[in-house]
N, C-alpha and C positions, 0 to 999 in steps of 0.2 A: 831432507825433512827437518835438519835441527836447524838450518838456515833460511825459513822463508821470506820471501821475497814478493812483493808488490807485482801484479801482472796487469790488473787493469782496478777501474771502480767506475762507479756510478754513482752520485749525491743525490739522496731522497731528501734531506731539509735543507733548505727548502726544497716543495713547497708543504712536504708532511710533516704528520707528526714529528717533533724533533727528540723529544726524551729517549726515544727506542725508534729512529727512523725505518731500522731494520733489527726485526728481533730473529726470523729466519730466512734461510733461503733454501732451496733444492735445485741444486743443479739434474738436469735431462740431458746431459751429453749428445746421446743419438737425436734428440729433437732437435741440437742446438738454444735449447733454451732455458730457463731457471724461473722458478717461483721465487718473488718477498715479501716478506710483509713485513708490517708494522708492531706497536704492539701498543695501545692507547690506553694509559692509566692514569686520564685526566678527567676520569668520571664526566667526560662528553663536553669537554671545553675547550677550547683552542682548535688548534692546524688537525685536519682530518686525519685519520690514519689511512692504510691503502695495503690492497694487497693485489700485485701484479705480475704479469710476464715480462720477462727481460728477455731481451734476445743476445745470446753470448755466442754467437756464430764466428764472432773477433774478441775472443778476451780479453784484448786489450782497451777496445769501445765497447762494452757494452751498452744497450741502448732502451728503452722503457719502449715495450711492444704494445701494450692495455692493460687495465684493470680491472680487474674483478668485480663484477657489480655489487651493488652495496646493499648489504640484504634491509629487506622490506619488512615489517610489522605483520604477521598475521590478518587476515580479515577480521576485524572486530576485535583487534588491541587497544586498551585502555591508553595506549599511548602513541603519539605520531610517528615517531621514527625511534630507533634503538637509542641513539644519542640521550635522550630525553627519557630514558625507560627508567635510569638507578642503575647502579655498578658501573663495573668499566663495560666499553661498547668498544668493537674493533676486531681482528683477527689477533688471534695470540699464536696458535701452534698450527700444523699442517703433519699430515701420515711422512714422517721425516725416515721412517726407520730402514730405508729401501735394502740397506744392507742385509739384513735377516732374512734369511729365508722363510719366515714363514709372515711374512708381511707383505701384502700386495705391493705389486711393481704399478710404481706412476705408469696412467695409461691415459684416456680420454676421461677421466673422471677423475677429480681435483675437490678434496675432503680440509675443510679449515673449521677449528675450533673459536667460533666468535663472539667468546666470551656471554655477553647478557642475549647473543640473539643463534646462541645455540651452535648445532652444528649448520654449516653449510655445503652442500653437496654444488659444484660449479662441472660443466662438459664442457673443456678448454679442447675442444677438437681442430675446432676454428681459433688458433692463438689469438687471433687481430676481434676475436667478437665472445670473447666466453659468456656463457650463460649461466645463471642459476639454471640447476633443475629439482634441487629436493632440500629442503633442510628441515632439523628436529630443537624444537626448541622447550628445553625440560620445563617441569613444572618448576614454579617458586620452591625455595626451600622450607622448609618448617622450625626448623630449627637449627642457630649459628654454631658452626665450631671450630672458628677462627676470626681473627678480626677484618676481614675482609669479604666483601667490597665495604667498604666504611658506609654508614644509612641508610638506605631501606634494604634488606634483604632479598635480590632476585638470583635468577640464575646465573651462573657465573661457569661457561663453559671453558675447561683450561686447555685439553687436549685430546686427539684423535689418534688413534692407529688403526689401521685395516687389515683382517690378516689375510691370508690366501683363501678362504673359505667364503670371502666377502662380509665375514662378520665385521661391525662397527664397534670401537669401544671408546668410546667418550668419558673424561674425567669432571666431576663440577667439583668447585671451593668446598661447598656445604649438602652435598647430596652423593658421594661415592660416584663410582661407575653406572654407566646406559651402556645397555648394550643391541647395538642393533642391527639392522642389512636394511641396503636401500632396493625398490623393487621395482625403480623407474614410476 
């Protein structure tokens, strides 16, 4: 442990965001496989961010499996896509804490905190086709208390944990905790 050593890697920039090509990952051992994401605080400008399955079945290769799709605006958002919403847009954090026991064990359902477009609920059963299937996207905030996202004031989701009970707990910049359960 005081000596690590290089086993394998994989380059996300290009073709992603480059600032924070990879802000996390979770390894799945028994899957053979790993989540990473991005972390895009270019207030929606430049190289996409991305958040995907790696297959690490060879540690040494690992190899980009798919990507997570890219969440979608609400029916009836004042705005096209997230990019273009205000704040940063992109995956920040994912239910990382698998070590604790009272935190739900990665399973078929795949939880990413994404920033201005909320939480994101993804059903990675099928690696090679994940799907959304649920996400919660807070209200605006009302009032700043901190200086971020710099210009209009939206939500700014930072991070998720799940614990064993299936409760959700979501962090915002300017809004505290949500807390919720997804119910399919």
């Amino acid at each position: 442990m005081t000596e690590p050593k290089p086993v394998g890697g994989l380059n996300f920039s290009p073709p992603f965001h480059s600032r924070f090509g990879v802000h996390g990952v979770l390894p799945i051992p028994d899957r053979r496989i790993a989540f990473a994401n991005s972390e895009n605080v270019s207030y929606g400008k430049g190289a996409a961010p991305h958040a995907s399955i790696v297959d690490i079945s060879d540690p040494a290769n690992p190899w980009l499996l798919s990507l997570l799709p890219t969440p979608e605006p609400p029916p009836g958002a004042p705005y096209p896509d997230f990019s273009s919403r205000g704040g940063w847009s992109g995956p920040h954090n994912i239910n990382h804490h698998q070590h604790h026991p009272d935190v739900q064990k990665q399973g078929d359902l795949f939880y990413v905190a994404h920033f201005n477009a909320g939480l994101r609920i993804y059903d990675v059963s099928n690696t090679r086709l994940p799907r959304e299937v649920g996400y919660f996207v807070p209200p605006d905030p009302v009032r700043r208390y901190g200086p971020m996202p710099e210009g209009e004031l939206v939500a700014q989701t930072e991070d998720v944990v799940v614990d064993t009970r299936g409760n959700i707990y979501i962090s915002d910049k300017n809004q505290g905790i949500h807390i919720l359960r997804y119910t399919g």
